[in-house]
C-alpha positions, -999 to 999 in steps of 0.1 A, spaced: 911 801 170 895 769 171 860 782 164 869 797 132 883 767 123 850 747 136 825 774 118 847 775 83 841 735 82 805 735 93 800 764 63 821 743 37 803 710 47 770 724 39 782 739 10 794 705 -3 767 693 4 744 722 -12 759 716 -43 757 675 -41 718 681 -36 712 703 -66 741 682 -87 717 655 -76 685 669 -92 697 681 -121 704 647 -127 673 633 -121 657 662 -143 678 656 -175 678 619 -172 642 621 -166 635 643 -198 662 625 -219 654 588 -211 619 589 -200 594 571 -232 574 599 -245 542 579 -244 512 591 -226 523 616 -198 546 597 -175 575 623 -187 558 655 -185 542 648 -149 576 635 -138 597 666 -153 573 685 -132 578 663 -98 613 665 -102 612 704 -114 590 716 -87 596 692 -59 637 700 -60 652 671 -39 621 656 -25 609 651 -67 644 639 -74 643 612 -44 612 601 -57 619 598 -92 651 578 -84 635 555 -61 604 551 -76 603 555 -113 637 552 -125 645 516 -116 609 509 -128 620 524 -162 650 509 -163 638 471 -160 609 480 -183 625 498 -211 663 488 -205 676 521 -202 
């Protein structure tokens, strides 16, 4: 009894925490495409990093270019 219990909440964590993950990057991408300037190429390569990177793009973006953006350009 109690390892259906145990395996139902090992499955549900993951899941929860599948979803938090791609919630995460989807995120990143639209803030990325909708707030990024669109001078020279910063947005395009970033879309990409974030597009084809998944949650390694997305971790990147929010730790290395987003506050970045956000002091330079306020937003």
């Amino acid at each position: 009894m109690f390892e259906i219990a145990g395996g139902f909440g090992c499955v549900a964590v993951f899941v929860v925490l599948g979803f938090a993950t791609q919630v995460f990057w989807l995120w990143m991408l639209v803030e990325c495409l909708t707030k990024e300037p669109s001078e020279g190429t910063d947005k395009i390569i970033w879309g990409l990093v974030i597009f084809f990177g998944n949650l390694p793009g997305a971790l990147l973006y929010f730790l290395i270019r987003r506050n970045e953006r956000i002091d330079r350009y306020g937003e």
